[in-house]
C-alpha positions in Angstrom: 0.0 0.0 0.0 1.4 3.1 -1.1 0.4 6.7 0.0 -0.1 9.5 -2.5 -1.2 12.8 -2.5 -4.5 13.7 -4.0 -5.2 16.9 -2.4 -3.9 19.8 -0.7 -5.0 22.4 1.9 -2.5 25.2 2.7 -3.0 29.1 4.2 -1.9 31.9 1.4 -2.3 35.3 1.7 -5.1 35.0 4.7 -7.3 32.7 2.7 -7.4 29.2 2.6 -6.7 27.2 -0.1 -7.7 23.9 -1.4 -6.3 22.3 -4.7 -7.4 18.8 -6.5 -5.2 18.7 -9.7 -7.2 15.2 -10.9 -10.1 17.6 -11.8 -7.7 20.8 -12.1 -9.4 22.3 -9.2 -8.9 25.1 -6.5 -10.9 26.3 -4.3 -10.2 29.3 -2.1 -12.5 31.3 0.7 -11.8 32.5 4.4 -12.4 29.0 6.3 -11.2 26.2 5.8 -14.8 24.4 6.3 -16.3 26.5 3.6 -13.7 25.7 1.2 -13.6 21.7 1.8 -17.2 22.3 1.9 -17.2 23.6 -1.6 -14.6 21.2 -2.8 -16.6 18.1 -1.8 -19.6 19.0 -3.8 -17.6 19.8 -6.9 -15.6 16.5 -6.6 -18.8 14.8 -6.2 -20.4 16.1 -9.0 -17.6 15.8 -11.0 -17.0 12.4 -10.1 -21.0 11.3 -11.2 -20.8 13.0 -13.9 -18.0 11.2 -15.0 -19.2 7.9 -13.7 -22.8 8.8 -15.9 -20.3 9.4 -18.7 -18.8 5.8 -18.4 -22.1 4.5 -18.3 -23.2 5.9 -21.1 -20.7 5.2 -23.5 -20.4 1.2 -22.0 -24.1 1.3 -23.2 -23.0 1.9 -26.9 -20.2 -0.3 -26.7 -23.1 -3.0 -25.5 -25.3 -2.0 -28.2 -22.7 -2.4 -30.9 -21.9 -5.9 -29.7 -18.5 -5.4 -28.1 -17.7 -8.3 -26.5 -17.9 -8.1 -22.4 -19.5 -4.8 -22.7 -22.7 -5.7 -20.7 -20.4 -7.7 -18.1 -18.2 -4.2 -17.8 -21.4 -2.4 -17.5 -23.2 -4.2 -14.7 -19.8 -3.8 -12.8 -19.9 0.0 -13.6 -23.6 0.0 -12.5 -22.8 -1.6 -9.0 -19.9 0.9 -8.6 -21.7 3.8 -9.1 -25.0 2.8 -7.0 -22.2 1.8 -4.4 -20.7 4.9 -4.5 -23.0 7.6 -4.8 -26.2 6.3 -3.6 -24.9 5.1 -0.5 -24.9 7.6 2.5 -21.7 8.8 2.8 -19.8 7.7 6.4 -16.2 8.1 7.6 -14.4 7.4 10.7 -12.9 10.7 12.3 -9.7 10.2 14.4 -9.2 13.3 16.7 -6.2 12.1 19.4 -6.5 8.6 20.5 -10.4 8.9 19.9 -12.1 7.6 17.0 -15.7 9.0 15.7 -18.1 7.7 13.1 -19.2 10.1 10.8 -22.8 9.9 9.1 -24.1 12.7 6.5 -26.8 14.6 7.7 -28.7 12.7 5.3 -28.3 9.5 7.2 -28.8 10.7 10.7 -31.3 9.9 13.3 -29.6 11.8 16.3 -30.7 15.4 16.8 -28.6 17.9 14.9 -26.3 18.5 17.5 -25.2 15.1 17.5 -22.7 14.7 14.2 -20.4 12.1 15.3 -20.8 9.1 17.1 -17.6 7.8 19.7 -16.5 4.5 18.5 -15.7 2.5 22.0 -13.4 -0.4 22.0 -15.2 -3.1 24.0 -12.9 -5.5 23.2 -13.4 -8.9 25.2 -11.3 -10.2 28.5 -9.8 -13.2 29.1 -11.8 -13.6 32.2 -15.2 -12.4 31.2 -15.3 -9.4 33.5 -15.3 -6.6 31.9 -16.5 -3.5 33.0 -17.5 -5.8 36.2 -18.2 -4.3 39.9 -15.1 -4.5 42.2 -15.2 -4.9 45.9 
């Protein structure tokens, strides 16, 4: 597994700045929320679009009688259901704690309530934990 860059988010001149060179984009603004706000929706979009684009033309190649077309197409179909009908969720790491993220979209907590504290209740040895001492 190898790490790569995809995006960056850097301070210049008092404004923040965000760029994504797979879709030649930068974003700038005075927070940083607004701008990765902005950025997400314009990846997303981008991203469907493309995805709809790939679609459509694996539709052609079906109808022409390319051979595997309608195998590649179903796969495409299942990735982008996968991807952009799902509800997006993340797990946030802040310190040693870890959060689970949900989209507004998917939450049934009251608005106040964005993340969710993943606890660790990994299992003892003994059975006891969490158990009343004496």
């Amino acid at each position: 597994m190898s790490d790569e860059t995809l995006g960056h988010l850097r301070k210049v001149a008092g404004r923040f700045e965000f760029s994504y060179p797979d879709c030649d984009l930068v974003v700038r603004g005075p927070y940083a929320e607004w701008v990765l706000e902005a950025a997400a929706e314009i990846i997303a979009r981008t991203e469907k679009l493309r995805a709809e684009g790939s679609t459509e033309e694996l539709k052609m190649l079906a109808e022409f009688g390319e051979p595997n077309a309608d195998m590649e197409l179903d796969a495409q179909k299942f990735h982008a259901k996968s991807r952009f009908e799902a509800v997006p969720q993340c797990i946030i790491s802040m310190g040693e704690n870890d959060y689970r993220w949900v989209q507004r979209d998917g939450r049934n907590a009251p608005d106040h309530v964005y993340v969710e504290r993943i606890v660790d209740m990994s299992l003892t040895r003994g059975k006891n934990w969490l158990s009343n001492e004496d």
